[in-house]
N, C-alpha and C positions, 0 to 999 in steps of 0.2 A: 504493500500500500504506500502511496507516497505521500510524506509526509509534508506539513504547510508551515513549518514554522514562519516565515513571512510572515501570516495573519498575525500571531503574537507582536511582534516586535511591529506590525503596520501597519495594525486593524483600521484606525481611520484612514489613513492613504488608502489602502485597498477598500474600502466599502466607499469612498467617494468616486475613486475612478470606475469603479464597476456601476455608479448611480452615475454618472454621465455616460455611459456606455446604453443605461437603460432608457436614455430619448430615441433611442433610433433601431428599436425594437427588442425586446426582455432575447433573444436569440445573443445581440453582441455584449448582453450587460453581464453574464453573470459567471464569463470565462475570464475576465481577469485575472485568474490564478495560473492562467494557460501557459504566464510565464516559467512557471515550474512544473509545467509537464513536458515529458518527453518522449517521442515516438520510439517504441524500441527497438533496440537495432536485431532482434529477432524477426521483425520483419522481412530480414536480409535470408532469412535463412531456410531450407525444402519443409513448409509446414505439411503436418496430414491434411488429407485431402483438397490440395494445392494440386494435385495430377502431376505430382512430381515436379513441379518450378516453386522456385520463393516468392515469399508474396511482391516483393520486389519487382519482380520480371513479370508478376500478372499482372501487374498496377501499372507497368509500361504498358502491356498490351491493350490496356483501360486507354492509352493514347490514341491508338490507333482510332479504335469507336468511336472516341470524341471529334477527332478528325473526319469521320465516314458522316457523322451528326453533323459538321458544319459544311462539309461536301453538301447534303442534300440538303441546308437551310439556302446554301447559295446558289443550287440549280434549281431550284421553286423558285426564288428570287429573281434568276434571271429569265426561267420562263414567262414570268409575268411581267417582265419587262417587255418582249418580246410580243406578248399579246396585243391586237387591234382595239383601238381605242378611238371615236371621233372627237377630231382636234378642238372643237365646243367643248368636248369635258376634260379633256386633257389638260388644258388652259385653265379649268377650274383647278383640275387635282393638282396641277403645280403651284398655282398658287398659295394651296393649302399649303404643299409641302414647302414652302419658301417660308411662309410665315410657319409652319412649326420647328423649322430648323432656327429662325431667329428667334424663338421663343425656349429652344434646347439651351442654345447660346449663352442669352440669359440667364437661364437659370445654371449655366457649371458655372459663371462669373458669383452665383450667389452661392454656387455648394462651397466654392471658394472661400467665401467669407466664412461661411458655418463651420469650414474646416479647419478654420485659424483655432477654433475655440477649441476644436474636439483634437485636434492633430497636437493643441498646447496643453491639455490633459494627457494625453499618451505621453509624451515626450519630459512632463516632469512624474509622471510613475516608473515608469521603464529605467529614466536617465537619476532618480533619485530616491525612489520608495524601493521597487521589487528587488526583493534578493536576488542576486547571482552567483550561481558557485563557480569559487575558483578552482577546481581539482584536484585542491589540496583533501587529506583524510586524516584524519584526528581522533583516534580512540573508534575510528572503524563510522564515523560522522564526514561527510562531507561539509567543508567552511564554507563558508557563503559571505558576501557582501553585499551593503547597498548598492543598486544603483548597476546598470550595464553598461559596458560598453560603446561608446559613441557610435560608432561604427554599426553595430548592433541595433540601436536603438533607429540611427538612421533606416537600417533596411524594414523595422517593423513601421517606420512610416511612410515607405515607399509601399509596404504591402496596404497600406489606407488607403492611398491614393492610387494603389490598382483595383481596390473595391469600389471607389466614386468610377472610377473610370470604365470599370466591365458595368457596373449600371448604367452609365448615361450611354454605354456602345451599344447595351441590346435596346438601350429605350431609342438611340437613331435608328438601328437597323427595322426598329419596330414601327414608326412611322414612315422609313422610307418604302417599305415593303406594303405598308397598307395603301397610304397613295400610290403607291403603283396597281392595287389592287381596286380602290374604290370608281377610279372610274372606269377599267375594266369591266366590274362587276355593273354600272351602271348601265354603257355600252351594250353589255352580252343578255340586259335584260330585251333589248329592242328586236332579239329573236322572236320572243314571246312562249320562250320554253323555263321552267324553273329551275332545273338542275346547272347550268352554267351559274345564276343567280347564287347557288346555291357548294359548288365544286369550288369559285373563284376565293371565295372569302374564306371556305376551311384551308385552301391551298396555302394562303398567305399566313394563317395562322400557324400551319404545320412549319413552317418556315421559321417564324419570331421560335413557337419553341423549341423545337429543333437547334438551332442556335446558343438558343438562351442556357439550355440546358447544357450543350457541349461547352462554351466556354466556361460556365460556372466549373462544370467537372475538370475542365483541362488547368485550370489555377489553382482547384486544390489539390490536384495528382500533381503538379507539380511542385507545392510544398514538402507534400508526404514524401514524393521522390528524391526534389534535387536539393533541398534547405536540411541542413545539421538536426538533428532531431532533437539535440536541445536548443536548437530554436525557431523549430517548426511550430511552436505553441504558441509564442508572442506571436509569428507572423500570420499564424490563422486569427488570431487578435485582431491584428492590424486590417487583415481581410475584410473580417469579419462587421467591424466599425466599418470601415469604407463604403462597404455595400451599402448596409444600414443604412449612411448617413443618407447615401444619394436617394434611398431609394424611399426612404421619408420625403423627404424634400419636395421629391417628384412627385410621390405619389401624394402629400398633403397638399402641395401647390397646386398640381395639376388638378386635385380634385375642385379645389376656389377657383381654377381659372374656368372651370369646362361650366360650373353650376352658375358663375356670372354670366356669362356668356350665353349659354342655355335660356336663364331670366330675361336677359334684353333681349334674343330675338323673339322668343314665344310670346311674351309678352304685346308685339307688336303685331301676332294676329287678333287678340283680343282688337287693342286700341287703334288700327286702321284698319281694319276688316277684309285682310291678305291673308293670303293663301299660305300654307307651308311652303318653308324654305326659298320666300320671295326672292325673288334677287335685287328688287329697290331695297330691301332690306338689309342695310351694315351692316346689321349684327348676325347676319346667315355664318358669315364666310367665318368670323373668330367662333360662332356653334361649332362650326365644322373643325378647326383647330382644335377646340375645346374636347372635339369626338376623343380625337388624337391627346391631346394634353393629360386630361382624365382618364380616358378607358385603353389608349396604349401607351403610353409613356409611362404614367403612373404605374398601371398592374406591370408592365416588364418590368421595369425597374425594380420593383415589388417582389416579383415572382424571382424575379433572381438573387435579392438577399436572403429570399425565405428559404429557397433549395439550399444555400450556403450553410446560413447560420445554423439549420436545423443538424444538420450533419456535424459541424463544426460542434454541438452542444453533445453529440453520443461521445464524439471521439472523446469532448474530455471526459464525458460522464464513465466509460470506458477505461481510459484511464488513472482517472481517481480511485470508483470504485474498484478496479479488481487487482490483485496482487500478482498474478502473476500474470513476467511478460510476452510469454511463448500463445498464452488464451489473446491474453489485449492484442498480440499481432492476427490471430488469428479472425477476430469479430471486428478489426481494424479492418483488413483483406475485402472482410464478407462485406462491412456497410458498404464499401465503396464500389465490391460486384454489383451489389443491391441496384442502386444508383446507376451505373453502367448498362445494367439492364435494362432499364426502361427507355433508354432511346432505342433500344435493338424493336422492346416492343411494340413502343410509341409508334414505330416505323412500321410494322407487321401489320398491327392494328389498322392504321392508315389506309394503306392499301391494301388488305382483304376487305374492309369495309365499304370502300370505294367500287374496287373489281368486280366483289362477288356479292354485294349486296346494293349502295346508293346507285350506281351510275344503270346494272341491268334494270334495278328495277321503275327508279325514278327518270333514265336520262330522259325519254321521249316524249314523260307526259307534261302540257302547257301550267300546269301547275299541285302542288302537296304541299303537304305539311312538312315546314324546314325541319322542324323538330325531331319527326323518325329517324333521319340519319343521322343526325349528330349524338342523339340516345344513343345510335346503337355503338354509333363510336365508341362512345364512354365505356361502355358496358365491356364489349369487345378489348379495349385497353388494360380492363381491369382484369376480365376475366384471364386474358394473355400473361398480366404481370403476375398475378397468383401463381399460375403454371411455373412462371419460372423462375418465382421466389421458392416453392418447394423443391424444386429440380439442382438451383442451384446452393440453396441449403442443407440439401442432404448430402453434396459431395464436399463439399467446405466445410460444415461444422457438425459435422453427423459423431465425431471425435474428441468434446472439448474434456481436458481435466478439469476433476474439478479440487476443493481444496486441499484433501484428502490423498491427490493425485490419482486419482479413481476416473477411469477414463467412462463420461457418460455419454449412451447411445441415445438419447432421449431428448435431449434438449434440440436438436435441427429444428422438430415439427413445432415444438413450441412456440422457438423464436420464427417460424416461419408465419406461425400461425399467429402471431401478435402481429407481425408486420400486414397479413394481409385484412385482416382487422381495417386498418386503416386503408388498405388499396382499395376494399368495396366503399370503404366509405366516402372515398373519391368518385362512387359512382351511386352511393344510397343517400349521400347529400343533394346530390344536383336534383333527382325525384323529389325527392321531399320538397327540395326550394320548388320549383316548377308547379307545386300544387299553391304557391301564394303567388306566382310569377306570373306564370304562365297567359297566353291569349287563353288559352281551352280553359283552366281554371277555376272552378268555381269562388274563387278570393276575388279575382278580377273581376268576374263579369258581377259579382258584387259591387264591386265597385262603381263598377258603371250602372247599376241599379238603381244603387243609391245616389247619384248623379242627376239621373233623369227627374227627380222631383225634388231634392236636396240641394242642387245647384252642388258649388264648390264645399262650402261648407261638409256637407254629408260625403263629398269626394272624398275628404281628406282623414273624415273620422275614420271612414272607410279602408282607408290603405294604413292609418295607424293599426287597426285591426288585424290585418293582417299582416305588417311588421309585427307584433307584440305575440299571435300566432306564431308565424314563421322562427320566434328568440326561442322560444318552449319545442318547438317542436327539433328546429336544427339543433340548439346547444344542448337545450334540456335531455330529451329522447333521444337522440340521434347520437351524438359523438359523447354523451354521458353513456350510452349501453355499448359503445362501441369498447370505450375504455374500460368500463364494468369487465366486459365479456376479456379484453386480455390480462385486465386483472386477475381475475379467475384463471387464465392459462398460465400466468405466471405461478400462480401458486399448488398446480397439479403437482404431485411428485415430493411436496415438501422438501424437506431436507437432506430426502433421500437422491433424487435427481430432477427436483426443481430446480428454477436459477438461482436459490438460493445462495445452493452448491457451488457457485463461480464469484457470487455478490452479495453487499446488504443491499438494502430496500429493493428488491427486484422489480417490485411494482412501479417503480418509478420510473426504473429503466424502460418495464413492458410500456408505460406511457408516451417514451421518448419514441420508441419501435413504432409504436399506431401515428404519431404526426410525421413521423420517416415513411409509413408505409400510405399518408394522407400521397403523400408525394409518387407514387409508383409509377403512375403515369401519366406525369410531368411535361411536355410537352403533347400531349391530348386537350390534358388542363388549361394548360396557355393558350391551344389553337381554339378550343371551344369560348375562350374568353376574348381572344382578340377577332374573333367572326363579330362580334357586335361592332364597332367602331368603325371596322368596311361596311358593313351592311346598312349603317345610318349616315355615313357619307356618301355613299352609293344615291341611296336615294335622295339627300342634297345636292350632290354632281347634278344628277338628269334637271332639275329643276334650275342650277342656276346657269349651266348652261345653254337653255334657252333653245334648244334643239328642236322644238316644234314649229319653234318661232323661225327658222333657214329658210329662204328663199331653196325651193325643190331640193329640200332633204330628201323630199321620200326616193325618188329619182337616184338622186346623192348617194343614196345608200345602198342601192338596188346596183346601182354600175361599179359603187368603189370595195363593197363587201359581200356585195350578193342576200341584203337580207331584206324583206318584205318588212317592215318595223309595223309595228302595231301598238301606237303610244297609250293610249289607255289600259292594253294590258301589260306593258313593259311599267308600268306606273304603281300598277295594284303590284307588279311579282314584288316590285321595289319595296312599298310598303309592307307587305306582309314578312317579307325576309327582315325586313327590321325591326320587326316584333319577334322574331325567334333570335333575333342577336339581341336585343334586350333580354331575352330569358334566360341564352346562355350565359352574359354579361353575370346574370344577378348568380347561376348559380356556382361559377364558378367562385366566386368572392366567398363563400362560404368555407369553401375547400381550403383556401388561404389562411383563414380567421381562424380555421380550428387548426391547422396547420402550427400555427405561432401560438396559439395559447395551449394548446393540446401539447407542443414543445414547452413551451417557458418552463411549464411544471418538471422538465427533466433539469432546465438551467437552474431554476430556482434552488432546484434542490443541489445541484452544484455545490453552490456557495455553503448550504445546508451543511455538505460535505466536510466543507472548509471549516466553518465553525464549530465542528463536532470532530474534527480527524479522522473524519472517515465511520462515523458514527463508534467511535473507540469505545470502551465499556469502562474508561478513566472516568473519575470523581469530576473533572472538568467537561468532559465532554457530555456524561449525563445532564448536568447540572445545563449542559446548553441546551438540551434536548428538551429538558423541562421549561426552557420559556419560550419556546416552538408553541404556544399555548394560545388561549385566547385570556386564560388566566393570567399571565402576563401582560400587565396594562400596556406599555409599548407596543406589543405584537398585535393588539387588537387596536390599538389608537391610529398603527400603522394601516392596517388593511383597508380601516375606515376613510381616511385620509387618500388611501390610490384609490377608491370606487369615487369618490370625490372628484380626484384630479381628472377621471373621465367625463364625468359633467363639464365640468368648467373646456377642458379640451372641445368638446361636440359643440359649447355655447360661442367659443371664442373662432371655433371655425364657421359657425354659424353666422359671426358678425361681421368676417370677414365679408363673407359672401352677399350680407345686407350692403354692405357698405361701397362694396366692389358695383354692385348691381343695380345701385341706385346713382350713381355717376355713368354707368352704360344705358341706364333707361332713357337716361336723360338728354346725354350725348344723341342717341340713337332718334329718339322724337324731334328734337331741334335739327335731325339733318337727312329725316325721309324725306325722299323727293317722291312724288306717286302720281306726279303729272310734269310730262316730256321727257321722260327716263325710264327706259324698260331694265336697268342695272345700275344699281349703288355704284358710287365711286371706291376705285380701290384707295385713294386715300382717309374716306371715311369709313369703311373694312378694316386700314390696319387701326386706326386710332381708338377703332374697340378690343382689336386686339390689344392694343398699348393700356387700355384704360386695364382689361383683364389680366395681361400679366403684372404691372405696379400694383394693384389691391389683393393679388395672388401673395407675391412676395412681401408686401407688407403684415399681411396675415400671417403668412410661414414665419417670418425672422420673429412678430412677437409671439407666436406661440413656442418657436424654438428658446426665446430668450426665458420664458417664463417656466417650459418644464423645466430648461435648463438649469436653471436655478432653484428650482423647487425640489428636482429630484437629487440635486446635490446635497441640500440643507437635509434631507431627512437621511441621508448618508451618513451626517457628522452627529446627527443626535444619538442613535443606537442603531448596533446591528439587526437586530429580533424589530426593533420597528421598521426597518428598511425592507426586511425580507417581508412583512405585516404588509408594506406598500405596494409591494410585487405581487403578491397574492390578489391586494383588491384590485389592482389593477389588471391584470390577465382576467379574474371571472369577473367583471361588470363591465369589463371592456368587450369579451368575448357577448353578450345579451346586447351591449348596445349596439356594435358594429351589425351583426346578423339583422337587430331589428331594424337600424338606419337604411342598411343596402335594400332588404327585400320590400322593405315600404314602399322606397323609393322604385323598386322593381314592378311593383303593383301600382303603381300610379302612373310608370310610366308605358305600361302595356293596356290601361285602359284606356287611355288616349287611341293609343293604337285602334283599340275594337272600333270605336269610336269612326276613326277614320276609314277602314277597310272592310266594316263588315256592311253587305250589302244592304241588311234588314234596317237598320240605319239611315243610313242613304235615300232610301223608299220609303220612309214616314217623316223623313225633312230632318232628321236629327245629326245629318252627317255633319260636316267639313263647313261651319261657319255656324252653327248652330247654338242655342244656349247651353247644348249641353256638350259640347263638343267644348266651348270655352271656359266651361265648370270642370271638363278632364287635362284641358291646359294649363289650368289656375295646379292643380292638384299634380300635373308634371313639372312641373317650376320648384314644386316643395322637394319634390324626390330628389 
């Protein structure tokens, strides 16, 4: 077991740096001790059931994959390049893409500044708090000193700033691949078939995660591989912040910019009595950045610190707990097979889905339901990743010792079977959400129910309902039974050949396995998430392009592409596909959320580790374990205090977005033009953007400056109320995020119905209607 003495001699340096680590998600907060762990050099060496290589030379071979995974992020990429597109929308989709690349911009010049703050906490822990040993041995003691190495400390802040930097490369790669997508997909609807509508936006998705997932895996095989294993730990540290930081950033900013943005145009079909995604309309063209800002910049960004950190949280837990180093290299090997695996199936999935199931059965008919195929993806992903988590569990770790040195055959299925715990629930979440989401729904078309004679008002109680629904059913039910049920696996076999036999608290561990195994099919998860933000560009493309409006388009189109265009049903596929990217949008966010908090409780207990020595059976480490309590006024003062700090976080981002939205409403009414102009000027386009991104980062820097400081100060009071704070923070964050997304998900697919369903339409309720503007009031909120 390795010991911490650090914590003794630096309890408050190490519980403040670890409480700034905790702004940019409980994943980078609670490995600060990572400076004293070390990968063992048994790694190096022919483990059982390694098929005769070290883990060493498997974990190379882990390269190649990564490499095969961004081969095919990049020929998806350039096929869609390559796709016909008319130059009416093309002209729109660059434009987007200009102002979201100037608004990327932006925003690294501000990660910049956020990273002075958090790059000058690493730098005085590392350079003056953490122990280092010198390799000197003393009575059979390794000496230690304050403070690392210059040198040293340098390359764990290079590894920060390769985590800001692999989040802001998948968050470009993630916007320039959807504009390349979104007017494709608008284009391919004027066939008047659904399935291109439908092929175009998974394709691009498969692409962002594809990507996203090889590079995250390619910089941590590269720590494991090519960095000194005693200081492979800070520099998964360093990572690990890095990601974090950006990927906060992005993804809080991006959420203020897209939901300002959002408020000023929709709000200008109430108050001039236009049409969706006018083009006299300014504030169309920052919506449509906003698609992008919010729903792919943010979630890449997002999704790539959360595959990181969560892993980064087993290694140490791995580490800490178990004692010997021949097992830790061995469950070392396997996480990161784990992981490895899922792009092979991520990839399988994909295209048997495609082949033998969306393209024979969907390509030919003029219109379905987007929804079947992309279910079945999921499903397909998951089902695939099970397979070859047991397949490849039982030849890896079908062998572990345990303390006893008693070689147990029992533990594979176990540990297989916790991790897939979490793989279904990468696919029993996204159902569940779908039943508050979804167009089919019965939550939604409540919603829209209650609309029809409630106006906005009853819209909105409406979609609270089923966010506060959807917090019980995803948190409560769903990823509570999910952990229940590896709970209970963990503890099969007792003492005898449960994990006990390898660790203490196993259940903690099983906890870490199920948000490891939320992740199995990892790039599924990101394509099904980034389908939504092509799909509601798409349908902004055809409108602001103006394409009906061409002097002999139809002609146009018939000699330069060969297609018969049929704008009113290229119009409805458009629609409708954007209600099934809204669904997937929402249900993906859930997978994420339990993802990080379903994790924290393994970081949490990290630190747990720390203060108790590994939960030791000394007079001191008891005596820690008994104020883990609620009896312990601190520990309970704390918890109370983070379920707090999530209010005040929801309200402050909340004011941003008032604040933001009410100088775009404003701008935006003072400068429609709605006679002798069939297109907003792009100068008054970007200055919504501009208004969007200053009130975005205004919002960011003070809620950064304020956790900032807030989760510092409760660092320096006590340890037991620090971990009190991480506690309420993870579960009242984990109910409010779930109930904020899917509300928002229900509000904004009844809009939807609203707009696309026929019966609608034929009693006068459709597309201008009082009730059509009572589900616009009620999308504004979402």
């Amino acid at each position: 077991m390795l010991s911490i003495p650090m914590l003794r001699n630096s309890k408050t340096g190490l519980m403040a740096v670890v409480a700034v680590l905790c702004l940019w998600a409980l994943p980078a907060l609670t490995l600060a001790n990572e400076a004293k762990l070390k990968i063992p050099d048994e790694i190096n060496q022919v483990q059982p059931g390694f098929f005769g290589m070290t883990g060493h030379n498997l974990l190379l071979a882990g390269l190649g994959i990564c490499g095969l995974g961004l081969l095919f992020g990049l020929m998806i990429y350039a096929q869609l390049k390559r796709m016909p597109a008319h130059r009416s929308m093309l002209e729109v989709s660059e434009l987007i893409y200009a102002t979201c690349k100037t608004y990327l911009v932006t925003q690294a010049k501000f990660l910049a500044l956020l990273w002075v703050f958090i790059g000058g906490a690493i730098f005085i822990y590392f350079k003056f708090l953490a122990e280092y040993p010198t390799g000197t041995i003393t009575n059979g003691v390794e000496e230690t000193r304050n403070g690392f190495p210059l040198d040293k400390v340098l390359i764990i802040l290079g590894f920060s700033v390769v985590g800001i930097l692999g989040s802001a490369a998948v968050a470009w790669f993630g916007i320039r691949v959807n504009t390349f997508a979104n007017s494709r997909t608008a284009f391919a609807s004027l066939k008047g078939y659904g399935y291109p509508c439908y092929a175009i936006p998974l394709k691009a998705g498969m692409s962002i995660g594809m990507v996203l997932i090889s590079i995250e895996l390619l910089i941590m095989l590269c720590i494991i591989l090519f960095i000194p294993g005693d200081l492979a730990g800070p520099c998964f540290i360093g990572f690990a912040i890095g990601e974090s930081l950006g990927a906060a950033a992005l993804r809080v900013a991006g959420g203020i910019f897209t939901k300002i943005a959002d408020i000023g145009s929709d709000l200008m079909k109430i108050v001039f009595k236009i049409k969706e995604d006018d083009a006299r309309n300014p504030g169309v063209i920052a919506d449509c950045v906003g698609d992008n800002a919010g729903d792919s910049v943010g979630p890449s960004a997002d999704g790539f610190e959360t595959y990181g950190v969560t892993g980064v949280a087993l290694i140490s837990f791995i580490l800490l707990a178990i004692g010997d180093p021949v097992v830790q290299a061995q469950l070392l090997v396997w996480i990161f097979v784990m992981r490895l695996l899922m792009v092979i199936t991520s990839g399988l999935a994909y295209f048997g889905n495609e082949f033998l199931f969306a393209k024979p059965v969907f390509g030919g008919k003029p219109k379905f339901n987007y929804e079947i195929p992309l279910t079945s993806l999921v499903w397909v992903a998951s089902f695939l990743s099970v397979v070859a988590t047991y397949a490849a569990s039982y030849f890896m770790v079908h062998d572990i010792k345990m303390r006893d040195g008693v070689v147990n055959h029992e533990l594979w299925w176990k540990l297989a079977t916790i991790i897939s715990c979490g793989t279904l629930a990468g696919a029993i979440i996204p159902e569940v959400t779908k039943w508050f989401t979804s167009v089919h729904s019965r939550h939604v078309r409540d919603v829209v129910t209650a609309s029809r004679e409630g106006g906005a008002s009853l819209n909105i109680l409406s979609g609270l309902t089923a966010g506060n629904f959807s917090a019980f059913w995803v948190g409560g039910i769903t990823i509570t039974g999910l952990m229940a049920i590896a709970y209970g696996i963990s503890q099969i076999g007792g003492n005898a050949t449960g994990l006990s036999t390898i660790m203490p608290a196993e259940a903690i561990f099983a906890f870490g396995l199920v948000a490891f195994g939320f992740l199995g099919m990892g790039p599924v998860t990101i394509a099904v998430d980034s389908y939504g933000p092509v799909t509601d560009n798409a349908q902004s493309i055809y409108e602001l392009s103006l394409i009906e409006e061409i002097p002999n388009i139809k002609s146009e189109l018939k000699r330069d592409y060969n297609i018969d265009a049929d704008f009113p049903s290229a119009k409805l596929l458009l629609e409708e596909n954007d209600g099934a990217g809204n669904t997937f949008k929402a249900t993906a966010k859930p997978v994420l959320i339990g993802t990080a908090v379903v994790g924290s409780t393994t970081m949490i207990f990290s630190l747990i580790m720390i203060l108790t020595d590994g939960l030791a059976q000394t007079p001191e480490a008891l005596a820690s374990v008994q104020k883990l309590s609620i009896l312990h006024a601190p520990f309970l003062l704390g918890m109370i205090l983070g379920a707090g700090v999530i209010y005040w976080f929801s309200g402050a981002s909340c004011q941003a977005v008032i604040t933001g939205a009410y100088r775009a409403v404003e701008f935006i009414k003072k400068n429609m033009k709605l006679d002798g102009s069939n297109k907003a000027s792009t100068e008054d386009s970007k200055k919504v953007v501009e208004i969007c991104t200053i009130y975005a980062q205004k919002g960011m820097f003070n809620i950064f400056l304020t956790v900032f400081f807030m989760t510092l100060a409760t660092a320096f009071i006590e340890e037991y109320f620090f971990i009190g704070f991480l506690i309420g923070v993870s579960v009242v964050g984990l109910f409010q995020a779930i109930f904020m997304a899917n509300a928002g998900g229900a509000w904004d697919n009844a809009k939807k119905i609203v707009e696309t369903d026929p019966a609608f339409k034929a009693a006068g309720m459709g597309k201008g209607s009082d009730l059509h503007a009572a589900t616009v009031v009620g999308d504004t909120v979402g």
